[in-house]
C-alpha positions in Angstrom: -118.4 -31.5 69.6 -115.1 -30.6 71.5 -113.1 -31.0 68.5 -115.3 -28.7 66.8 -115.3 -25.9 69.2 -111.0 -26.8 69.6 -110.9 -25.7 66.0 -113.3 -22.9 66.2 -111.2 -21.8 69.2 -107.4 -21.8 67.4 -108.8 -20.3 64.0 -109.9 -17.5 66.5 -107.1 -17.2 68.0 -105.1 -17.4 64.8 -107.0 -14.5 63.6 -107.1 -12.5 66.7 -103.2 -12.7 66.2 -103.2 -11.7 63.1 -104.9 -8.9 63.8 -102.9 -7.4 66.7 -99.9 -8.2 65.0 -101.5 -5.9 61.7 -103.0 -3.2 64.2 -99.4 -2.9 66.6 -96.1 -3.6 64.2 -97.6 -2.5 60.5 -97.3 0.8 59.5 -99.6 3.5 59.1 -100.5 5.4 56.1 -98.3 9.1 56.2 -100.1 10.6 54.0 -103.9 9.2 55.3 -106.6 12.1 55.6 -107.1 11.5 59.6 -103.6 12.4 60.3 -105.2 16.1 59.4 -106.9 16.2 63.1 -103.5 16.1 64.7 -102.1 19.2 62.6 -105.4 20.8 63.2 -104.8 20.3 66.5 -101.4 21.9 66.5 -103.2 24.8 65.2 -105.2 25.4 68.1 -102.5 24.6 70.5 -100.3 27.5 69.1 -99.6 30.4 71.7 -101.5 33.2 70.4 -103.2 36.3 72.8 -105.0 37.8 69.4 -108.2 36.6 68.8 -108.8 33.6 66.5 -111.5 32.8 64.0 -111.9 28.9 64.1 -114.8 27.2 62.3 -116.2 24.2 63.6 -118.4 21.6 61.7 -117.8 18.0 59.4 -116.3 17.9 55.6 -118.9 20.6 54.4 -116.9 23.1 56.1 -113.5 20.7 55.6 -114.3 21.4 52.1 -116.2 24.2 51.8 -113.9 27.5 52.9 -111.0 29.2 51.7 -109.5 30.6 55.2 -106.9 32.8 53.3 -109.4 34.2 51.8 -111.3 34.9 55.4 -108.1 36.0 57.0 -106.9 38.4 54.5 -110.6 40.1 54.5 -111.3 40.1 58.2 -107.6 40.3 58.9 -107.8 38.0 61.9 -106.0 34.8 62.5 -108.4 31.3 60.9 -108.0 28.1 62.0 -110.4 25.6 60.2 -111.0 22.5 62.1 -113.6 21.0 59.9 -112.4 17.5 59.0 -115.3 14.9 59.0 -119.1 14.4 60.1 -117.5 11.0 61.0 -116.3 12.3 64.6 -119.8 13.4 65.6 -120.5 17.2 66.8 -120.5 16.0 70.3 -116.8 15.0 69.9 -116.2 18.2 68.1 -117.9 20.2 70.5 -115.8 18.9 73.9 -113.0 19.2 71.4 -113.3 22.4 70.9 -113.9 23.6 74.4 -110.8 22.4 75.3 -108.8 24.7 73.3 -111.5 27.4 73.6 -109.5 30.8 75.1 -111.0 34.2 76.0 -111.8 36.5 73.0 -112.0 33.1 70.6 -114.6 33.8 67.6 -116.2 30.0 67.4 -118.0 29.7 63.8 -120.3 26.4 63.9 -121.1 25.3 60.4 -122.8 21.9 62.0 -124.5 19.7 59.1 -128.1 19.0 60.0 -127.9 15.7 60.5 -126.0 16.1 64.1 -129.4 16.7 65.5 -131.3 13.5 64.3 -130.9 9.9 65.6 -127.6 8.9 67.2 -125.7 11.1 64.0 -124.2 13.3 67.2 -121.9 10.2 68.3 -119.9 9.6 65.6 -119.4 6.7 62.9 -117.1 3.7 64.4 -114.1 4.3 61.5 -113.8 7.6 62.0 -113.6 7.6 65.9 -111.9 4.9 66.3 -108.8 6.6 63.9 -109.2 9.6 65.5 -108.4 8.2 69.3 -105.8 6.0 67.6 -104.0 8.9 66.2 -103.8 10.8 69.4 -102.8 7.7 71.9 -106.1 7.5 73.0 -105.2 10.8 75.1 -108.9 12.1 74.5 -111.1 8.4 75.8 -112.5 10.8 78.2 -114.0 12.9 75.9 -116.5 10.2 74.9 -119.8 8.9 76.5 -120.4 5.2 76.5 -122.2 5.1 73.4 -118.8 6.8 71.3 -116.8 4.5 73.0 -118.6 1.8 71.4 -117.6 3.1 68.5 -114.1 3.8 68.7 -114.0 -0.5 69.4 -116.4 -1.1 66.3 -114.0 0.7 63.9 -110.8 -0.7 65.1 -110.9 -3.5 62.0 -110.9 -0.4 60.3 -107.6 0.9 61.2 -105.9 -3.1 60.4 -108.4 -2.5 56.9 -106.4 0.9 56.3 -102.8 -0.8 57.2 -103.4 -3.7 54.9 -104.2 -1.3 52.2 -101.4 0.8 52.7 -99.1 -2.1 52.4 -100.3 -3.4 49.1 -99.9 0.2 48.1 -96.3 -0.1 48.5 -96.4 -2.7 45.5 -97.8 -0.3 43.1 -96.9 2.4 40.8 -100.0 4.2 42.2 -99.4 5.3 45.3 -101.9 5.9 48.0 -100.4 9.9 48.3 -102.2 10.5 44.4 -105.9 9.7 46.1 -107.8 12.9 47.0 -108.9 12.2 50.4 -105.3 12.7 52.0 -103.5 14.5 54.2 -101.3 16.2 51.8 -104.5 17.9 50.3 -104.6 20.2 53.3 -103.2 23.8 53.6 -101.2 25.8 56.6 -105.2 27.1 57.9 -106.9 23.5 57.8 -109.1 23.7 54.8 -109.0 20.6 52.0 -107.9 22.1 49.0 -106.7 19.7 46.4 -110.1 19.9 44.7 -110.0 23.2 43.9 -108.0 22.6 41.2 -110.2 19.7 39.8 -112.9 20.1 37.1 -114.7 17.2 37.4 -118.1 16.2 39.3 -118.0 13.2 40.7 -121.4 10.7 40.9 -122.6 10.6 45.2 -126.0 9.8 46.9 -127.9 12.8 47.8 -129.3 12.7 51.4 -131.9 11.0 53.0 -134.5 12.9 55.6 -133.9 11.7 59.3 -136.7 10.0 61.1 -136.5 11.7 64.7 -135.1 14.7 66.3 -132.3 13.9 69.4 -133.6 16.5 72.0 -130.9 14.8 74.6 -128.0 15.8 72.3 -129.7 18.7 71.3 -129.9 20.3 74.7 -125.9 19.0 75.2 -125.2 21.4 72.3 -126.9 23.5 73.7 -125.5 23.7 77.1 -121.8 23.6 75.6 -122.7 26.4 73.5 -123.5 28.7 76.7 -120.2 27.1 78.7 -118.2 28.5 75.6 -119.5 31.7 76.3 -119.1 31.8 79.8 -115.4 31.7 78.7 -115.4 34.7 76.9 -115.7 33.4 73.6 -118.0 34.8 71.0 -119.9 32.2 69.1 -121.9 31.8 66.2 -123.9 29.6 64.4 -124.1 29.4 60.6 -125.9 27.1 58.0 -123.9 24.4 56.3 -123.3 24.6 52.6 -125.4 22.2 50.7 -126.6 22.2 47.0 -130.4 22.8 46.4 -131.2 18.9 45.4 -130.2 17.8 48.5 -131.5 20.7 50.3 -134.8 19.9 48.8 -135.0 16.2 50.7 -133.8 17.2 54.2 -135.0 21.1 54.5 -138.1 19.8 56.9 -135.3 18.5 59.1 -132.9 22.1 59.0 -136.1 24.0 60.0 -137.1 21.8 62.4 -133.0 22.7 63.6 -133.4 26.3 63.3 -136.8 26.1 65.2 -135.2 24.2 68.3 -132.0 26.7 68.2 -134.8 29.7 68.5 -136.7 28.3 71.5 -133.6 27.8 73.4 -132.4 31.3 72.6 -130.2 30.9 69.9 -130.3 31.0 66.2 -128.2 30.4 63.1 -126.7 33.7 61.8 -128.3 34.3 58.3 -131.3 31.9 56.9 -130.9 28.4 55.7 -131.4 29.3 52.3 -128.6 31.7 52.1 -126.3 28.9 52.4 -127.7 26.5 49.2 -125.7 26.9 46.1 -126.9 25.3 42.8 -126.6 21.6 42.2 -123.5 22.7 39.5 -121.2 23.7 42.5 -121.2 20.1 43.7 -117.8 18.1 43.9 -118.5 14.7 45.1 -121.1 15.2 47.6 -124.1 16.9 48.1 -121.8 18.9 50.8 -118.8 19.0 49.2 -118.6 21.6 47.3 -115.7 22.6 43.9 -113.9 25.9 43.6 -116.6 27.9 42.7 -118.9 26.7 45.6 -115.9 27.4 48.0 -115.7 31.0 47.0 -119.6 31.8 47.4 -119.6 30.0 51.0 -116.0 32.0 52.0 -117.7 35.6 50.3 -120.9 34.7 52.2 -119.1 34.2 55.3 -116.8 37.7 55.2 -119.7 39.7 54.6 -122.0 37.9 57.0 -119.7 37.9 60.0 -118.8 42.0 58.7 -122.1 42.6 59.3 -122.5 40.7 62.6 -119.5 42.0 64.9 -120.3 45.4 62.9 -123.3 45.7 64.8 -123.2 43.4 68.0 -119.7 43.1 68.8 -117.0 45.9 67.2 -114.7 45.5 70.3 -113.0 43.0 68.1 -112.6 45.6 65.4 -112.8 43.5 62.4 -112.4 45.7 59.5 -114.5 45.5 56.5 -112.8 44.5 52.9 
């Protein structure tokens, strides 16, 4: 029985090593998509006294907007920092309120799904490459339950290494895959689909079982502290095709109904935000060129029409 748990104990220990040696000394991807967080986050850390029209939410916005587009209509400076659902909207959220200055224009484009089950949190891969990315500068950011996370998702990161190294042995390199962070412009937003024709196949969503009224009034909470700091902010639907809107629209009313009873609501209706199943890329969120160009339009007229009548101090001037 000792001899047994002996060899259990050095194959362990064997992989363990192998392990730290694969997470510390081998290189990381240049080119992987997370590295777009850190040059998102150079965005927001740019000196700037104007104000600045930053959208917040996961790859529906990542994917969704064309901030040219927004800046040249509204003519006021756009930082997307849409990347992935992965880091959870609570991340997002204390994220965000760290860069937050006075006369900011916050846009939240939050997917649904933030507000059901532990979907808030985050996903383990994407935490964990996120934290690993920024020297773990932003651990106190994250509850117990996203810290969890970040150590789940760690095999991830020696996973992504690996991969990148056998890359190296092939004529096609990882730089030619579309989720990368070459696909990304000057303002944030993922662009290299826009030029792609084809749909790809994805699983449409599934309904959540239970509303997370803890996170909910955390969102909640954050929201009012970012307008205590003389930000404007506003909340707007996610883009999502109508088949997927279909399975989950119980759980977006059920969103928009908790938003009203705590005094807030999202800018337009849910519906104004579903586009036709043909707009899809490779997601039920992510949507082609023509899909990006309904949700950017949408947005320009919609937020015309808002600071028109609530808020023209910031003397955004119609197309």
């Amino acid at each position: 029985m000792r001899r047994f748990i002996l060899k259990i104990t050095i194959l362990a220990t064997i992989i363990l090593s192998i392990y730290i040696f694969i997470f510390f000394f081998l290189p990381y991807n240049p080119d992987n998509y997370y590295l777009a967080y850190n040059k998102k986050c150079a965005l927001l850390q740019q000196d700037s006294t104007a104000p600045r029209l930053i959208f917040v939410g996961g790859s529906s916005l990542n994917f969704g907007i064309d901030s040219k587009m927004i800046k040249d209509s509204l003519h006021i400076n756009v930082i997307n920092y849409g990347l992935t659902g992965g880091i959870g909207l609570k991340y997002m959220i204390d994220d965000i309120s760290s860069y937050a200055k006075e006369n900011d224009i916050i846009v939240f484009a939050p997917e649904y799904c933030f507000f059901f089950e532990e979907e808030a949190y985050g996903l383990a891969e994407a935490l964990s490459h996120i934290m690993y990315l920024t020297g773990y500068k932003k651990l106190d950011l994250l509850n117990t339950q996203q810290k969890i996370n970040v150590l789940k998702g760690l095999p991830s990161i020696c996973e992504a290494k690996i991969k990148y190294l056998l890359s190296s042995f092939h004529s096609n390199r990882v730089g030619k895959e579309i989720y990368s962070v070459s696909g990304f412009n000057e303002y944030g937003d993922y662009c290299r689909h826009w030029d792609l024709s084809m749909k790809q196949e994805f699983n449409l969503p599934k309904k959540s079982a239970y509303f997370n009224y803890e996170f909910g009034e955390y969102f909640v909470k954050k929201i009012n502290d970012l307008k205590n700091k003389s930000c404007e902010v506003i909340i707007i639907p996610p883009i999502i095709i109508e088949s997927g809107f279909r399975i989950i629209k119980e759980n977006a009313e059920e969103v928009n109904d908790f938003l009203l009873k705590n005094g807030m609501f999202f800018l337009v209706p849910l519906q104004n935000h579903v586009v036709p199943d043909d707009y899809a890329f490779n997601s039920y969120s992510h949507v082609n060129r023509e899909g990006v160009d309904f949700y950017s339009a949408s947005i320009i007229k919609e937020l015309n029409v808002f600071f028109k009548y609530n808020n023209p101090s910031y003397q955004i001037s119609l197309p």
